[in-house]
C-alpha positions as CSV (number, residue, x, y, z in Angstrom):
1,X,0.0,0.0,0.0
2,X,1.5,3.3,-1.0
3,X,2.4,5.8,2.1
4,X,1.0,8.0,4.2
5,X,-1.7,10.0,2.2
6,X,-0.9,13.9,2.2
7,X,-4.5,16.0,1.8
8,X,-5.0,20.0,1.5
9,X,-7.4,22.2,1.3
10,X,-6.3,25.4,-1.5
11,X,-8.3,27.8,-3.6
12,X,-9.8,26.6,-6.8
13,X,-7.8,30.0,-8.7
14,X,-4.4,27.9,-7.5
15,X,-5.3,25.1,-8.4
16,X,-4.0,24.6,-12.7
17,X,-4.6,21.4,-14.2
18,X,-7.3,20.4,-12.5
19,X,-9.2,19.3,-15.3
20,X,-6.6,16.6,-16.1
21,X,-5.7,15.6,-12.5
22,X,-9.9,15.1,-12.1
23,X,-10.1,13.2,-15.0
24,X,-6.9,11.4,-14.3
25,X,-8.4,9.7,-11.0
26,X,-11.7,9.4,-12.4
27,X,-10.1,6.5,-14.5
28,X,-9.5,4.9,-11.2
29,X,-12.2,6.0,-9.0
30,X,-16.1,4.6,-9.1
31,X,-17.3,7.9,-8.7
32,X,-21.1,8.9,-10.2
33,X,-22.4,11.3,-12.7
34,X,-22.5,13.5,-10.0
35,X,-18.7,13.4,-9.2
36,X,-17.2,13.4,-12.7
37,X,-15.6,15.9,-14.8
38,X,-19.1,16.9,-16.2
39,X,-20.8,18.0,-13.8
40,X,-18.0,19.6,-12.1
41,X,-16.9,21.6,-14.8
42,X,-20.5,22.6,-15.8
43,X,-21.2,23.9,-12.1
44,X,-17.9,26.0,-12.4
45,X,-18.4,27.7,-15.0
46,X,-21.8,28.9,-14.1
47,X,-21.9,29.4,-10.2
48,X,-21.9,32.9,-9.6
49,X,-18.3,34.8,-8.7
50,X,-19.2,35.5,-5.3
51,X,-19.5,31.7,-4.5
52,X,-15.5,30.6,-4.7
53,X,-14.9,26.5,-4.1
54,X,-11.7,25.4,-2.4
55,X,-10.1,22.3,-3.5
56,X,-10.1,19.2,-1.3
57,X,-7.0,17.4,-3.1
58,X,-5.4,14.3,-1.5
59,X,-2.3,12.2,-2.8
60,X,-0.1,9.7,-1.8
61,X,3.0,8.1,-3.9
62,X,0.8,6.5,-6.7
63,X,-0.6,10.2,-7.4
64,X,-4.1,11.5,-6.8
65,X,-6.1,9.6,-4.5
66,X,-9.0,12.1,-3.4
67,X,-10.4,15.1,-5.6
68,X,-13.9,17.3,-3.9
69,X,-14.9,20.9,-3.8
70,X,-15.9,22.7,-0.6
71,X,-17.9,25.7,0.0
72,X,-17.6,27.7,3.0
73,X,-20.9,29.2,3.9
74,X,-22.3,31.3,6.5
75,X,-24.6,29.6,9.1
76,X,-28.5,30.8,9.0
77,X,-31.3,30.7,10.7
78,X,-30.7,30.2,14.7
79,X,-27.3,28.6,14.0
80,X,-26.2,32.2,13.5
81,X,-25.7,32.7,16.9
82,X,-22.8,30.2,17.2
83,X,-20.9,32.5,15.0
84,X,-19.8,29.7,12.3
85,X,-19.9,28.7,9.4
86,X,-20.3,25.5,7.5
87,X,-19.0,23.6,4.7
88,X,-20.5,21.8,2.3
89,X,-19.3,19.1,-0.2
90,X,-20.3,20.2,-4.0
91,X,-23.0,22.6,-2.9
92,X,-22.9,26.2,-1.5
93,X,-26.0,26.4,0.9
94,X,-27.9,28.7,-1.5
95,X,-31.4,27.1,-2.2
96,X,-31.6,28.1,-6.0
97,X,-28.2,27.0,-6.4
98,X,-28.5,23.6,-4.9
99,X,-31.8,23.3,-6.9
100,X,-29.8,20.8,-9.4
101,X,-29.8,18.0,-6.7
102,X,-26.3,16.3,-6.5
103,X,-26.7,13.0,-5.7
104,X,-24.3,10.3,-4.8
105,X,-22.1,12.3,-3.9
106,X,-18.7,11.9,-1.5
107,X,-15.2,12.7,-2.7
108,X,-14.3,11.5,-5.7
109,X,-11.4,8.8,-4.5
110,X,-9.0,5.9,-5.9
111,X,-11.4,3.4,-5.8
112,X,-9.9,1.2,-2.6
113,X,-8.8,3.9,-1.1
114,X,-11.9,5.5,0.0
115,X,-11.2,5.4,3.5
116,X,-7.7,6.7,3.8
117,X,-9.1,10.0,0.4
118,X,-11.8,10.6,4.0
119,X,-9.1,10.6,6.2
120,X,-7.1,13.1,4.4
121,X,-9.9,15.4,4.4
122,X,-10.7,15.1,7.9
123,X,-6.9,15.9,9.3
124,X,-6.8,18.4,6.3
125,X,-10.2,20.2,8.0
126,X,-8.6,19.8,11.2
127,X,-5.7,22.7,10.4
128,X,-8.6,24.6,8.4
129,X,-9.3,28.0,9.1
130,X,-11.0,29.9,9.5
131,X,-13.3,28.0,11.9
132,X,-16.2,25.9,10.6
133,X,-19.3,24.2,12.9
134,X,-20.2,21.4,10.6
135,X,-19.4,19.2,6.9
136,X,-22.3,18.7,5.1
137,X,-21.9,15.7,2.7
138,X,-25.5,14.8,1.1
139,X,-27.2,11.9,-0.7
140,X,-23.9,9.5,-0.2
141,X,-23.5,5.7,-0.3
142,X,-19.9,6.9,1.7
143,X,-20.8,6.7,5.3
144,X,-18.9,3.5,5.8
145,X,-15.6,4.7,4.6
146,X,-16.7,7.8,6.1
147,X,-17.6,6.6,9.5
148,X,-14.2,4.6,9.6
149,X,-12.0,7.5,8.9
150,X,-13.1,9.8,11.9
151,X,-10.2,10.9,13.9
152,X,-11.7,11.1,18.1
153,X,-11.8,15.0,17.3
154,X,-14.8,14.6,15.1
155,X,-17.9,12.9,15.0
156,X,-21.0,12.4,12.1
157,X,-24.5,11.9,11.8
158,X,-26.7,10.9,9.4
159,X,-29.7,13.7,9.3
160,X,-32.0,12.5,6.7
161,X,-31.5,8.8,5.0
162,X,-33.6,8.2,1.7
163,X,-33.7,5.2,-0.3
164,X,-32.8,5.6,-4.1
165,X,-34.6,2.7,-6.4
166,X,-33.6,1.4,-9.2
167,X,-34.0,-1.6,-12.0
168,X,-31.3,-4.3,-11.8
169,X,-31.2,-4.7,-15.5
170,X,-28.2,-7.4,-15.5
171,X,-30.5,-9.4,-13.2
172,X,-33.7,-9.2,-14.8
173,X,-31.6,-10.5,-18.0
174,X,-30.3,-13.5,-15.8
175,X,-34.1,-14.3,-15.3
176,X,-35.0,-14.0,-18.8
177,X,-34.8,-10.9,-20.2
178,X,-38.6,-9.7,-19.4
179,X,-38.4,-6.9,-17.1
180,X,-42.4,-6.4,-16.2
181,X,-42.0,-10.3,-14.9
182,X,-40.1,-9.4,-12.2
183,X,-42.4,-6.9,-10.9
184,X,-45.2,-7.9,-8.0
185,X,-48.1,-8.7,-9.6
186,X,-50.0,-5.4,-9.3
187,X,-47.2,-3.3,-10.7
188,X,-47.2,-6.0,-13.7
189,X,-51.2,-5.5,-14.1
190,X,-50.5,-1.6,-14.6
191,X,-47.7,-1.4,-16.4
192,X,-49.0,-3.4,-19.1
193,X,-52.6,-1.9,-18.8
194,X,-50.9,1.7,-19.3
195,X,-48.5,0.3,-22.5
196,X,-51.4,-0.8,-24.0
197,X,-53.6,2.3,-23.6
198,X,-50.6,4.3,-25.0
199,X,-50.1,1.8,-28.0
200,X,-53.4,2.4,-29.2
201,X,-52.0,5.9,-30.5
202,X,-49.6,4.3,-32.3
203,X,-46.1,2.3,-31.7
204,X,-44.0,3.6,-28.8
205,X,-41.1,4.5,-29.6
206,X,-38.1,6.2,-27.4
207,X,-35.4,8.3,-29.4
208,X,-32.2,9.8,-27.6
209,X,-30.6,13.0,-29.4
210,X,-27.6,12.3,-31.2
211,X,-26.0,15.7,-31.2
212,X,-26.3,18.7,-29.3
213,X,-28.2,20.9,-31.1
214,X,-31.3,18.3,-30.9
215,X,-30.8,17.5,-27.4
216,X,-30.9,21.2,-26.9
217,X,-34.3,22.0,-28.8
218,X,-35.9,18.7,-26.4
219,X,-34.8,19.9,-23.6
220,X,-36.6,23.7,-24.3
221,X,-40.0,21.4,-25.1
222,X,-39.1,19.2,-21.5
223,X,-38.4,22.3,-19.7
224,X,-42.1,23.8,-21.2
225,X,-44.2,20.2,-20.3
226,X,-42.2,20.3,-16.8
227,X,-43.3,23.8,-15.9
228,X,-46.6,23.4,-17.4
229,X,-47.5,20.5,-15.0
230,X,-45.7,21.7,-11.9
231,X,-47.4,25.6,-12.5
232,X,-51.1,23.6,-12.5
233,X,-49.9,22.0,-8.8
234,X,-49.5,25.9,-7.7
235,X,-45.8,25.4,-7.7
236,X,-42.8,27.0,-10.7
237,X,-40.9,23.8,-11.0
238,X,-37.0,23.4,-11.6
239,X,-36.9,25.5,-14.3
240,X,-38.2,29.0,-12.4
241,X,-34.0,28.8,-11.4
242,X,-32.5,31.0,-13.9
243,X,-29.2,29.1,-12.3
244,X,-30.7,25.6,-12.9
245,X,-31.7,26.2,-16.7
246,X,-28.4,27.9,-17.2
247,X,-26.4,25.2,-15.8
248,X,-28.1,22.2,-17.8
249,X,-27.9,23.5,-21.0
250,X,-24.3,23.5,-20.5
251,X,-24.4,20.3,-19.5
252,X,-26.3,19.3,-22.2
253,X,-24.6,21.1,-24.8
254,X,-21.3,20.2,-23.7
255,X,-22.2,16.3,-23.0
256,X,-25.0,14.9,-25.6
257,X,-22.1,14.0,-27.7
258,X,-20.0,11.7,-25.7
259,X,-23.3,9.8,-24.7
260,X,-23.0,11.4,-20.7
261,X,-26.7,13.4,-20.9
262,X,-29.3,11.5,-22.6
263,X,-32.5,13.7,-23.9
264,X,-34.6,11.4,-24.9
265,X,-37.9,11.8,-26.8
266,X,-40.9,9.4,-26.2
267,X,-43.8,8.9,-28.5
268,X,-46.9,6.8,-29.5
269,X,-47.8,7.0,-32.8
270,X,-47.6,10.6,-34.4
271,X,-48.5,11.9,-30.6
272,X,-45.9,13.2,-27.7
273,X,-45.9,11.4,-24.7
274,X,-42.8,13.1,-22.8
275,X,-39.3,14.0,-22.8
276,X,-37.3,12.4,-20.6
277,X,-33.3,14.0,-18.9
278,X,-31.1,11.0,-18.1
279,X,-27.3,10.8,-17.0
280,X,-24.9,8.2,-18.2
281,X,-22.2,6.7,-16.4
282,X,-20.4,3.7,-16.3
283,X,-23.1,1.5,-18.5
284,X,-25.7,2.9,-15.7
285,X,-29.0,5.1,-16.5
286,X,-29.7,7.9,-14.0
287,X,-33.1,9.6,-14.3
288,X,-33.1,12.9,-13.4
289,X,-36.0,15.0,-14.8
290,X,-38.7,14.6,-17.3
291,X,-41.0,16.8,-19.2
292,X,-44.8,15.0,-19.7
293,X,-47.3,15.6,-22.2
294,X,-50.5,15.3,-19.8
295,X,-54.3,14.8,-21.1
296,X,-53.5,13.0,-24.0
297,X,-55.8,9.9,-23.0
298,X,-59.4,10.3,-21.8
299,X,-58.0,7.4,-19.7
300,X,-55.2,5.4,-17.9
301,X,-53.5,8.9,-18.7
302,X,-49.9,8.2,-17.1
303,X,-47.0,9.6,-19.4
304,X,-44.4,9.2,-16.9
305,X,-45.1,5.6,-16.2
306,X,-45.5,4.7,-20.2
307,X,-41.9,6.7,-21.0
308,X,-39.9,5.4,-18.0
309,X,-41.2,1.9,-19.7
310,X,-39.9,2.6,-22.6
311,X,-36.6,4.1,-21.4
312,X,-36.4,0.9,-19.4
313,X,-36.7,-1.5,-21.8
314,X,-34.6,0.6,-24.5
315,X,-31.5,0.3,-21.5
316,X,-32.2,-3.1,-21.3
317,X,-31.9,-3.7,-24.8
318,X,-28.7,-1.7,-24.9
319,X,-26.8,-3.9,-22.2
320,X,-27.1,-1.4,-19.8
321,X,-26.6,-2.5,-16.0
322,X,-29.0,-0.6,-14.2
323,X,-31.5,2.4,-14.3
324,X,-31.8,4.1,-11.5
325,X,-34.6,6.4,-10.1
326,X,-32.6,8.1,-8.1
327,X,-33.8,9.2,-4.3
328,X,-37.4,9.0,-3.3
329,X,-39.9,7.6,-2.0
330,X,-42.4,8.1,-5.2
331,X,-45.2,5.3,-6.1
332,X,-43.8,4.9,-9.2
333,X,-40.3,4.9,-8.1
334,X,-40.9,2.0,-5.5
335,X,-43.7,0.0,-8.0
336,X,-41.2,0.1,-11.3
337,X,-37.9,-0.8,-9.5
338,X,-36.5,-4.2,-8.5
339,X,-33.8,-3.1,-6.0
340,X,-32.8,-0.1,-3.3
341,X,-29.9,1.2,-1.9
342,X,-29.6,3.9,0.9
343,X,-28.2,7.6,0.5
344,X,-27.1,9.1,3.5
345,X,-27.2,13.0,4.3
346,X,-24.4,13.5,7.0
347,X,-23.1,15.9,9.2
348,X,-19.5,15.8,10.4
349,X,-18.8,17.9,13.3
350,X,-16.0,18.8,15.6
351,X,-16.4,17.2,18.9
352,X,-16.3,19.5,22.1
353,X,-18.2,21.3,24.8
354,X,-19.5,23.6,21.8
355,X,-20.8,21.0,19.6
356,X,-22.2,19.3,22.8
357,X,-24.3,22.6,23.7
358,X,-24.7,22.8,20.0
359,X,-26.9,19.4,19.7
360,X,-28.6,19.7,23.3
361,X,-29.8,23.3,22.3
362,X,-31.5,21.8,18.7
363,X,-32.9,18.9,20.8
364,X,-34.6,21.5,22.7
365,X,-35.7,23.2,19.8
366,X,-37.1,19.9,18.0
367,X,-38.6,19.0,21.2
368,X,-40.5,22.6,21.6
369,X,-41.9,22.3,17.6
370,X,-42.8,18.8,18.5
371,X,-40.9,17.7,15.4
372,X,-39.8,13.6,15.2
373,X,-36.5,14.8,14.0
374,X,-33.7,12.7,15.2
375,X,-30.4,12.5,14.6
376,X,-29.4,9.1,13.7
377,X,-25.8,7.9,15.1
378,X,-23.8,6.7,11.7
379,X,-23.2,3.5,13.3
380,X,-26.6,3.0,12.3
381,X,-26.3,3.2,8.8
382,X,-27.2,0.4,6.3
């Protein structure tokens, strides 16, 4: 095993080449479409000057080992009178900024060498100034590795734990290929009740755009269906973000063509059923957003359920490995899946008579609002 792993903590303007050194370890790491070049340089380029990331960069003698950017945010809210601030993995504690919804996220490490890129970061923290209350790492699979790098100066929690479905498609092949099968028998019953009320329009069929300029032009009619639906619920949707509109049709435009966003158009017949946003990474599907042509049956009207079919069973025939829902707890999420895994949002903390008046005082607090918030010890995760 190479030696002693060395980890800083430096401004992103100091920090040249990082575009090689990120892609250089994502080679070696496991990562997610969340963690990988991407996405990171997307989010650069369009987060606002005022927000500046510091580089969380960690290497030991066989080269990088642990890549992640940190935001330093003021505390709001009641925290404010602790006089901190926080840091936060990948997102900056704006709301409309964090409206993109990282997921899987952690530090982009060597893969093997998870625990050791955590324990970096946590000695690296420990010199860090100027002082910060808490590490906010959300919607991570990491709290193993995490959990087992903690130096007796710091301790985590997990805040909020949400499980994030998804269709084993390597499985369902080992079975014989026929995904609905696998479902319980009522999700069978409705999936194939809704493909036929959609295939009397016409064949289904589910096109991905090839080049940019395409994927572009889908996701302005995804980003009109999407609003259109959330604006009749009394609500604006993703899209009312100016930042979150900016930042995916960056992505977009700078990742149709090597295959890492997938727009992709579904249709019965001559008639729109919805546009679905998908993320690609390592021969894994990620739905992330959709756009979904509502009213166009009298009844069984269910475009989201009839495109993620489609989607599905276009990955499958693609040799994809899985397609994944991503977090939530949503009916069709739980019915159309065939597996689960947990995502973790932790808090890592410095331990002390601070942090100790710190919890106590936001017991008291839940306590008073009669909330069922608890704070789950990470030795609890699954």
């Amino acid at each position: 095993m190479p030696a002693h792993m060395r980890g800083e903590i430096v401004p992103l303007a100091t920090c040249h080449g990082l575009e090689a050194e990120w892609l250089r370890l994502e080679a070696e790491a496991d990562g997610s479409p969340f963690t990988t070049w991407p996405w990171i340089a997307a989010w650069l380029r369009n987060l606002p000057a005022d927000v500046r990331p510091l580089v969380f960069r960690a290497h030991d003698d066989a080269g990088p080992a642990g890549l992640g950017l940190l935001v330093l945010a003021a505390e709001r809210g009641a925290s404010r009178v602790f006089g901190r601030h926080s840091l936060h993995l990948q997102q900056t504690a704006d709301a409309e900024l964090d409206e993109i919804t990282v997921e899987y996220s952690g530090l982009l490490a060597r893969r093997g060498a998870e625990q050791r890129a955590y324990a970096a970061l946590f000695e690296a923290l420990g010199a860090f100034r100027p002082g910060w209350r808490r590490l906010r790492i959300v919607a991570t699979t990491h709290g193993g590795a995490i959990l087992a790098a903690l130096p007796r100066s710091m301790h985590a929690v997990s805040i909020e734990a949400q499980s994030s479905h998804y269709v084993d498609l390597g499985a369902v092949r080992a079975a014989g290929g026929d995904y609905v099968a696998t479902l319980g028998a009522s999700s069978r019953s409705s999936l194939r009740q809704t493909a036929r009320a959609y295939a009397r329009l016409g064949p289904i069929r589910c096109e991905v755009a090839a080049e940019a300029g395409t994927a572009l032009q889908w996701l302005g009619g995804l980003e009109v269906l999407h609003t259109r639906y959330w604006r009749s619920r009394g609500k604006q949707g993703s899209f009312a973000s100016p930042f979150f509109g900016r930042f995916h049709r960056d992505l977009v435009a700078t990742g149709t063509q090597a295959g890492y966003t997938r727009i992709t158009r579904v249709t019965a017949g001559d008639s729109l059923v919805g546009y679905l946003y998908n993320l690609c990474w390592r021969n894994r599907v990620y739905f992330y957003n959709c756009g979904l042509n509502y009213g166009l049956l009298h009844k069984g009207d269910r475009p989201g359920v009839a495109a993620l079919h489609a989607a599905i069973e276009q990955a499958m025939g693609e040799g994809r490995d899985e397609f994944d829902f991503l977090a939530g707890t949503q009916d069709y999420k739980t019915r159309m899946a065939t597996r689960s895994r947990r995502l973790h949002w932790i808090d890592v903390r410095k331990a002390g008579p601070l942090a100790s008046c710190e919890r106590l005082l936001a017991k008291l607090a839940r306590r008073q609002q009669g909330t069922n918030l608890l704070e789950n010890a990470l030795v609890a995760l699954d």
